[in-house]
matplotlib code that plots the C-alpha trace (Angstrom):
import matplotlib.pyplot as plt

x = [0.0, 3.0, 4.7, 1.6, 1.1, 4.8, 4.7, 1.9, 3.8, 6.4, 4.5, 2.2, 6.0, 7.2, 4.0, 4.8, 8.0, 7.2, 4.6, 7.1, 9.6, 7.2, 6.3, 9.9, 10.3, 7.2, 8.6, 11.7, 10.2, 7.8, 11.3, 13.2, 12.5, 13.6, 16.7, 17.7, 17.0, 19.4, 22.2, 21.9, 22.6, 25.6, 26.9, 26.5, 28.3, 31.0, 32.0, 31.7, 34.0, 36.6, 36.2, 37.2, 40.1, 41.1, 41.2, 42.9, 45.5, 45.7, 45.6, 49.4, 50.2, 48.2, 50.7, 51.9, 48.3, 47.6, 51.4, 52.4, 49.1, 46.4, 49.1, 50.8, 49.1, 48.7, 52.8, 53.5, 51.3, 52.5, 49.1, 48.0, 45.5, 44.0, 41.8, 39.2, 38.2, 40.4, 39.4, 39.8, 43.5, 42.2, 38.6, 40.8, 42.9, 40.2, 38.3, 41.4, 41.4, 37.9, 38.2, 41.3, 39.8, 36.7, 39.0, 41.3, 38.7, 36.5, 37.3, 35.8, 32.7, 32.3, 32.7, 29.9, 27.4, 28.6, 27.7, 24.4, 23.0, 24.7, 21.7, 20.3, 22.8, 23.4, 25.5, 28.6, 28.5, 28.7, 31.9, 33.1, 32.7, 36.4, 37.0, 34.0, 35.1, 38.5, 37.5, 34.9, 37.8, 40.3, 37.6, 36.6, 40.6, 41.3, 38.8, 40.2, 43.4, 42.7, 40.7, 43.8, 46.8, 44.7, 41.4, 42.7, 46.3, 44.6, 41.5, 44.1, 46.5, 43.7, 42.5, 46.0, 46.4, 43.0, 43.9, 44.9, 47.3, 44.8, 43.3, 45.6, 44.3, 44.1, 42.0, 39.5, 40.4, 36.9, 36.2, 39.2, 38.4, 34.7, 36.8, 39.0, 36.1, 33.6, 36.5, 37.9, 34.7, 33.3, 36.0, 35.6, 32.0, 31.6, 34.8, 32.3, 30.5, 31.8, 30.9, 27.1, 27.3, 28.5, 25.8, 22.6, 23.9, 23.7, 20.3, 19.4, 18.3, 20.9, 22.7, 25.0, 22.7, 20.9, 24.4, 25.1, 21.8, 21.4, 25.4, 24.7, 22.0, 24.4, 27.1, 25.4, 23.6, 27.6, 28.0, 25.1, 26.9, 29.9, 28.6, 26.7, 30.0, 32.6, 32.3, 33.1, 31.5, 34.6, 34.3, 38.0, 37.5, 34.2, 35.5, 38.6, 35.7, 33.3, 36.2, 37.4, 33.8, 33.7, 35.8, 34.5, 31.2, 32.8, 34.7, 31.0, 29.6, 32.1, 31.5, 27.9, 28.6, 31.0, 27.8, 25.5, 27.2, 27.9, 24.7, 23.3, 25.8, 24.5, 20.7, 19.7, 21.5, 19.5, 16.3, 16.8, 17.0]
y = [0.0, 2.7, 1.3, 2.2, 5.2, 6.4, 5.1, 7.6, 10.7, 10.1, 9.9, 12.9, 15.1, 13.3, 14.8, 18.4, 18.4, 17.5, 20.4, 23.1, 22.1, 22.6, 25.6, 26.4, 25.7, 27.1, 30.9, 30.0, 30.0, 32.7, 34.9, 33.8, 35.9, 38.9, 36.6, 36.6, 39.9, 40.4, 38.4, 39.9, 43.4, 42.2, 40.2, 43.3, 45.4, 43.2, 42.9, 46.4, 46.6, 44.1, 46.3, 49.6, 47.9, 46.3, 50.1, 51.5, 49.1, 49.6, 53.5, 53.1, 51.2, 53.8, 54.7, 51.0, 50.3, 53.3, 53.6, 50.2, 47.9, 50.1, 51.7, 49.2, 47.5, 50.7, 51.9, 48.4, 49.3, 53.3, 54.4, 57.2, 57.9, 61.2, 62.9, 65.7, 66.9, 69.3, 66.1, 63.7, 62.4, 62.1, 60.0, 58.0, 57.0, 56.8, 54.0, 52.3, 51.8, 50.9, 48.5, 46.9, 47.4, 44.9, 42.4, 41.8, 41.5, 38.6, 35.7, 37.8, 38.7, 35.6, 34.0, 36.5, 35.0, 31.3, 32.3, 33.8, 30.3, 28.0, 27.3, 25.6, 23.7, 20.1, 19.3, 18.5, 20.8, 23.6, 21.7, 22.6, 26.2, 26.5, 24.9, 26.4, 29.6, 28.9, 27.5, 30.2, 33.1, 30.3, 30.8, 34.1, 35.6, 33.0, 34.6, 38.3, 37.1, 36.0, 38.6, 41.1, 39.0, 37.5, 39.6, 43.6, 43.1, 41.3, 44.0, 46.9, 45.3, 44.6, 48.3, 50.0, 48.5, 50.4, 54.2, 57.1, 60.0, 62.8, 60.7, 59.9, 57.6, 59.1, 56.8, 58.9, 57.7, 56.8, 54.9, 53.3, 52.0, 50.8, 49.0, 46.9, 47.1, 44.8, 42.7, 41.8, 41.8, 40.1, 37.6, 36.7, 36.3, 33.9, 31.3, 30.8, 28.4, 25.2, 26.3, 27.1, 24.0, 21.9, 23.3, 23.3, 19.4, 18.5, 20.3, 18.3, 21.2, 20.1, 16.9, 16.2, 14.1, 18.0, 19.9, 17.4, 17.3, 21.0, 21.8, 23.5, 25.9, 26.5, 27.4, 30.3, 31.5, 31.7, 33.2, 35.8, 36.5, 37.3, 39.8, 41.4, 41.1, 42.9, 46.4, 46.2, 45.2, 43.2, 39.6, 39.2, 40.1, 38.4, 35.3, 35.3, 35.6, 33.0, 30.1, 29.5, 29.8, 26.8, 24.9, 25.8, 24.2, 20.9, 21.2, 21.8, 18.8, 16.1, 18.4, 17.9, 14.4, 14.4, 16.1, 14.1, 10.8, 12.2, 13.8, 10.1, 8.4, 10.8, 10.6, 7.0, 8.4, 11.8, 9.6, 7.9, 10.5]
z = [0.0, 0.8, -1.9, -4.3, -2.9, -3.2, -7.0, -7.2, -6.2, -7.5, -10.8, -10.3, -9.4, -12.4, -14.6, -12.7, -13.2, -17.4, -17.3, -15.3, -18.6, -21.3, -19.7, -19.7, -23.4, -24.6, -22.5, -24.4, -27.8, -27.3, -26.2, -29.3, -31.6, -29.2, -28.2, -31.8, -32.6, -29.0, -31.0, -34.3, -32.7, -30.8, -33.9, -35.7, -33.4, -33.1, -36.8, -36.9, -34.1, -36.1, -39.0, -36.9, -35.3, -38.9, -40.5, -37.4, -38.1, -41.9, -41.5, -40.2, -43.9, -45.9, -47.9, -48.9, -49.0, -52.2, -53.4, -53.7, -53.7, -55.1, -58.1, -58.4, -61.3, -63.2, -62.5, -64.2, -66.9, -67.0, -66.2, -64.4, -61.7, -61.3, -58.5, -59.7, -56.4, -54.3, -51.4, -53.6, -52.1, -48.9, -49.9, -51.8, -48.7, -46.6, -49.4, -49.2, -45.7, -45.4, -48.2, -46.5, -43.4, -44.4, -46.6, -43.4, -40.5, -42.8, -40.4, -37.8, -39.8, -41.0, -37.4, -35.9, -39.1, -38.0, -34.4, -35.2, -36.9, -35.0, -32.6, -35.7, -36.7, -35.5, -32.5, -34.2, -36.5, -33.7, -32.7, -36.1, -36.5, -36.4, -39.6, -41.0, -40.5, -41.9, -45.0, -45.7, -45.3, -47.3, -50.2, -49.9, -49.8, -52.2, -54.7, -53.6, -54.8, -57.8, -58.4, -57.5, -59.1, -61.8, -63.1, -62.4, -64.5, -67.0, -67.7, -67.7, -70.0, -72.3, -71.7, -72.3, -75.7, -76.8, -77.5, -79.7, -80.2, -79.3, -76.1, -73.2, -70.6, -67.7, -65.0, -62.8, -59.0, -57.9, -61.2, -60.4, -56.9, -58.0, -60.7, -58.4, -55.5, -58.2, -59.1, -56.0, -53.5, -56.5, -57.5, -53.4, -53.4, -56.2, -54.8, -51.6, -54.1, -53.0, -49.4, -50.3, -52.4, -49.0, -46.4, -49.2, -49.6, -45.9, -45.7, -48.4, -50.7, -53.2, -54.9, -57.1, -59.4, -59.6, -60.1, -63.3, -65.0, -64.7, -65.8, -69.1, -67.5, -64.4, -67.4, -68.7, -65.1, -64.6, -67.8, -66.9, -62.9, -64.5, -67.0, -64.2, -61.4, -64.4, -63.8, -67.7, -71.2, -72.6, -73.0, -71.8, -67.9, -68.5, -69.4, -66.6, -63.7, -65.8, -66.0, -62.3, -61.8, -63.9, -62.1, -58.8, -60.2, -60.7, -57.5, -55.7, -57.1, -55.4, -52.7, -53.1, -53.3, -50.2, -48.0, -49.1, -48.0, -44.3, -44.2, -45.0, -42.9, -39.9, -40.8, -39.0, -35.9, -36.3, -36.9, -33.6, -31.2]

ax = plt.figure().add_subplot(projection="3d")
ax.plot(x, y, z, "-o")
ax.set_aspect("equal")
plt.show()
């Protein structure tokens, strides 16, 4: 009889306790839409704060930063730059080191983003954010460079050759810096393919059966990006973005492929719980 009646509180504390933790989770929920919106500010605030810091840091290279980096493609080409403001010197510096600014503090950026979604990622994905955050910046400077080293000398060598003896060409400063700003940022943007291709393939939006059948349409929606990206109408700078583009496409699909079997290998344990 005591045994049966002890069975019985402890039952009825048991169903208390289940209601006090619903109760719990359902507060949660209602509060996580504020929670987030909490999060996103901070997120926000501290990128912003990494960007600061980063331009502080690059204001003291300024010089290297316009002389050497910024000219230096058009002193190998015996171009010019030109400023048509009386301020123009100083926005251009102060472009420079925002730009830079930005471009150096992206694994912090990108680390405040990978923070912001983790609570819906999986468990050991969270565990990972390292490496997801160091791939993501590996791709996106990765693209920067290429778009520095590889797109930029390439468009103003095929530029210089065009031009007459009454026209000298003279490159306007802020043209200039929206020039190498869309080919670089750009350039950046587009090599975080094989990263969008990885995460849309563990969340099953995306295969690599889907990537193959649909190659020759992906080929000209590349084709299309890259006309849009290039700040310019030739088909040469075009083309440069368009290729690696190309090859990042195949790259994504044994990515794809890669996902797809550890998403596959993880789903009978995710089915359990």
């Amino acid at each position: 009889m005591h045994v049966a009646k002890r069975k019985s509180v402890h039952n009825h504390s048991q169903i208390f306790m289940a209601k006090e933790i619903t109760d719990e989770t359902t507060e949660t929920r209602e509060m996580s839409f504020l929670d987030h919106l909490e999060e996103l500010r901070w997120r926000i605030v501290k990128a912003v704060i990494a960007v600061l810091i980063a331009g502080i840091g690059c204001a003291f290279f300024s010089d290297f930063l316009v002389q050497d980096l910024l000219l230096g493609p058009l002193r190998t080409l015996h171009l010019k730059l030109q400023v048509l403001t009386p301020y123009g010197i100083v926005m251009l510096y102060m472009e420079v080191i925002l730009i830079a600014g930005v471009i150096i503090s992206t694994p912090v950026i990108l680390f405040q983003v990978w923070k912001f979604v983790a609570p819906g990622l999986l468990p050991n994905e969270r565990k990972n954010i390292g490496w997801i955050v160091f791939y993501t910046s590996f791709c996106f400077l990765a693209g920067v460079a290429f778009g520095y080293f590889v797109l930029i000398p390439t468009a103003l060598t095929f530029f210089s050759t065009f031009g007459t003896q009454n026209i000298e060409l003279n490159i306007a400063a802020d043209k200039y810096i929206s020039f190498m700003l869309s080919l670089i940022l750009g350039s950046g943007l587009l090599f975080e393919l094989p990263m969008i291709a990885y995460f849309l393939s563990r969340l099953g939006i995306l295969t690599p059966a889907f990537m193959r059948h649909y190659r020759r349409h992906a080929i000209v929606v590349i084709l299309i990006i890259a006309a849009v990206v290039t700040p310019t109408p030739d088909i040469v700078t075009q083309s440069l973005l368009a290729a690696p583009m190309i090859v990042l496409y195949e790259i994504s699909i044994f990515i794809s492929a890669y996902a797809q079997k550890k998403r596959n290998a993880a789903s009978p344990t995710g089915s359990s719980t």
